[in-house]
N, C-alpha and C positions, 0 to 999 in steps of 0.2 A: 114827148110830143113829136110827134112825126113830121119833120121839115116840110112838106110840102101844106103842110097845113101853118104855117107861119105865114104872117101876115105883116109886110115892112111897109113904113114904122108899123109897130105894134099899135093897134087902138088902147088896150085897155092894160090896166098896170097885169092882173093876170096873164096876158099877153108878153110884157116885158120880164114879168118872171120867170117864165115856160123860156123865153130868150135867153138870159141871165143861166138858166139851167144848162139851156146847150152850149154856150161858150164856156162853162166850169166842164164839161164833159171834153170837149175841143182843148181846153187848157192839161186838164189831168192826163190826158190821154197821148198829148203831145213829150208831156212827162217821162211819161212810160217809153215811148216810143226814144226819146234822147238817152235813155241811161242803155239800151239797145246798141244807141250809135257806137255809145262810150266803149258801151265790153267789146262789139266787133271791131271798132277800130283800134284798140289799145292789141287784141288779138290780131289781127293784121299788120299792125308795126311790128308786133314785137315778131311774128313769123320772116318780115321784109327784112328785118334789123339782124334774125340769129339763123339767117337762112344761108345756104355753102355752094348753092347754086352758081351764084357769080354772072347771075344775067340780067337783061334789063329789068325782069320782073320782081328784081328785089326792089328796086328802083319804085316801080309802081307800086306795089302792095306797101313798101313805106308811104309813098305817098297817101294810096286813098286810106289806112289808119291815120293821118294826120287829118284828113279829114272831117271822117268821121267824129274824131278825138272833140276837134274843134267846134264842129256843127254841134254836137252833142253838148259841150259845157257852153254855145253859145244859147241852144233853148231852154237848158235847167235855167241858165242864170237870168234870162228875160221873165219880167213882171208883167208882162202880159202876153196872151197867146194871139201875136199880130199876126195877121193872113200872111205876109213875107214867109212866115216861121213855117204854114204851111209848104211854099215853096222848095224852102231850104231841105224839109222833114223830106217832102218826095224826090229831090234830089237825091238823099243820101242814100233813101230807098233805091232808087235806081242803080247806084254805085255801086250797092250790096247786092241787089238783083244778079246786075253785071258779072258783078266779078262770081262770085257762085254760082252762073250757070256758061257765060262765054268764057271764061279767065279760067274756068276749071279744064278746057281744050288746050290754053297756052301753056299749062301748069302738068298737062300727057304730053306735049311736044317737045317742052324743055328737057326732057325725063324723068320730070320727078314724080313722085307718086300722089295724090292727092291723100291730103291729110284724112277726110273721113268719109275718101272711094267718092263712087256717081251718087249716093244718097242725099249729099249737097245740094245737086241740082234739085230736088225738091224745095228747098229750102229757099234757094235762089226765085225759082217760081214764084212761090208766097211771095217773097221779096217782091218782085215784080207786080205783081198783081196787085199789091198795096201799096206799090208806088201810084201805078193809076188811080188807083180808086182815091187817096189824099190829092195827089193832084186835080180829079177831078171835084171837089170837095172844094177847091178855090175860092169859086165864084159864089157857093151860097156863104164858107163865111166868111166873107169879105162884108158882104151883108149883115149880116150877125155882131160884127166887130163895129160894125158903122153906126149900125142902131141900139147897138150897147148901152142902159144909162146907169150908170155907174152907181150911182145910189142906191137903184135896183137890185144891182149885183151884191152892193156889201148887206143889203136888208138880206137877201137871200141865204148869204153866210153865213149870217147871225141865225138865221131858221137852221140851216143845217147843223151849226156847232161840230161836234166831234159823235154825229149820231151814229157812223159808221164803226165806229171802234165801242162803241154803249154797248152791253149786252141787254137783253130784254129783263130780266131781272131784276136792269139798277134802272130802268127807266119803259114804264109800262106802258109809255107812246110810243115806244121802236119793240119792232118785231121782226125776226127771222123769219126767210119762208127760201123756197129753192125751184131756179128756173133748170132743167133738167140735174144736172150734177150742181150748180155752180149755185153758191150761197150768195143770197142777195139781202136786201132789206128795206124795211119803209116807216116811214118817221110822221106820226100821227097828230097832226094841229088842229085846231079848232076849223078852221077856213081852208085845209087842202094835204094831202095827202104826198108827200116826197119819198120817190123810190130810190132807190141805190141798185145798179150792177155793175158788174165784170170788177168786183172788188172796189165798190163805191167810187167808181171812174166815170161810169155813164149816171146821169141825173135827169131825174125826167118830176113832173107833178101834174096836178089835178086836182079840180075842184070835187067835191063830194059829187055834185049833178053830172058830171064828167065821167065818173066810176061805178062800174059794175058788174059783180062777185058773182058766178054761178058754180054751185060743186057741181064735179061731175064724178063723186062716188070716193072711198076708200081706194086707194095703193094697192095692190095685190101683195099680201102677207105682210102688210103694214098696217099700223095707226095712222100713217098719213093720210091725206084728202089731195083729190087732183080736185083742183080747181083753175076757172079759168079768169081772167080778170081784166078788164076794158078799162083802159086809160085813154082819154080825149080820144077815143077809135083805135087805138092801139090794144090787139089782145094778146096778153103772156100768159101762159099755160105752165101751171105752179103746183107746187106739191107744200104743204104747210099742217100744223098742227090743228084738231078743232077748235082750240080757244085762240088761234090767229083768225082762222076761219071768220068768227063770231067778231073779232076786232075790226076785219075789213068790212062786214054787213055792215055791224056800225057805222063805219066813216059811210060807206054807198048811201047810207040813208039817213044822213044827217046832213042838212040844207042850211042851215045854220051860218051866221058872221060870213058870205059872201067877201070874196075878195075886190073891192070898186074900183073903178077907175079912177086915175089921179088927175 
């Protein structure tokens, strides 16, 4: 569901769920993001720590791997993904930004060589760039965490289970399909349709009346179909098998068990 289409509080429990989805996407994703901090900062100490330099910059680069070290096993180990944690995340982003694109001038001045040349700075860029954009991410989910209702969330878990690791074979309500290269998937209920990306990180759903499937032909020297696919106004442009094909028609046009307000 597309944030700006959320509505705080939520009116309807559908509402709460489509909520409930984006903070498991905010939670997983902050995940991914800590065990990031962990490898660059344990990489950064241990450069600070076996480095022969003998300048203040050993000094620093121990420090900001202690940092990251820290921030890092401070968000794996939090049970919930509180708006702070955002702050902390684009912090560390920044610190990584930093140091891999300004710290890589301190590191030609000192005279040492940079470990892997100017291509870093690239590196540092994204860094930067994804510092903003999570710190700008603040304020909506601060929102998101406020209007949280908890019940919500674990009914929602309980619908996901371990759909992401199913293969379609042992369970003919999950089905594979793929948004350019990147395998995704969607877990087929009676009352709404849950998708999986970016390695079941991002979580999105949808009522049947919400969804709608158009092919738009065979894959060029494939079996596959591009098709394209409307989620609450959101469209993803898919490539999938004919008898996935025929599985999302179905869900689009089954009206069926409405999800009601609570």
């Amino acid at each position: 569901m597309d944030a700006m289409n959320l509505r705080f509080p939520p009116q309807t429990h559908i509402e709460r769920l489509k909520l409930s989805a984006m903070y498991l996407s905010l939670q997983r994703g902050l995940r991914r993001s800590a065990w990031g901090s962990c490898a660059w900062g344990a990489f950064t100490l241990a450069l600070g720590y076996f480095s022969r330099s003998h300048t203040i910059l050993d000094s620093v680069w121990i420090a900001i791997g202690l940092f990251l070290l820290l921030e890092g096993a401070w968000v794996l180990r939090a049970s919930a993904a509180d708006p702070r944690v955002l702050r902390l995340e684009a912090a560390a982003l920044l610190l990584l930004g930093l140091w891999n694109t300004v710290g890589l001038y301190f590191e030609v001045q000192s005279g040492m060589k940079p470990l892997f040349g100017a291509r870093i700075i690239f590196v540092g860029i994204v860094q930067l760039v994804n510092a903003y954009a999570t710190f700008r991410s603040y304020p909506l989910y601060t929102q998101v965490y406020r209007n949280l209702d908890r019940a919500v969330l674990h009914e929602l878990e309980l619908k996901i289970g371990d759909a992401w690791k199913r293969k379609s074979t042992e369970d003919p309500d999950v089905v594979d399909f793929k948004i350019g290269d990147k395998k995704c998937k969607a877990k087929f209920l009676p009352d709404m349709v849950i998708v999986f990306r970016e390695k079941g990180r991002q979580i999105s759903l949808a009522q049947p009346a919400e969804i709608q499937v158009e092919s738009k032909g065979n894959k060029m020297m494939s079996k596959l179909l591009k098709v394209a696919i409307t989620l609450d106004g959101e469209t993803l442009k898919t490539e999938m098998k004919p008898e996935v094909y025929e599985r999302w028609q179905k869900s689009s046009t089954n009206t069926l068990a409405p999800v009601v307000a609570r």
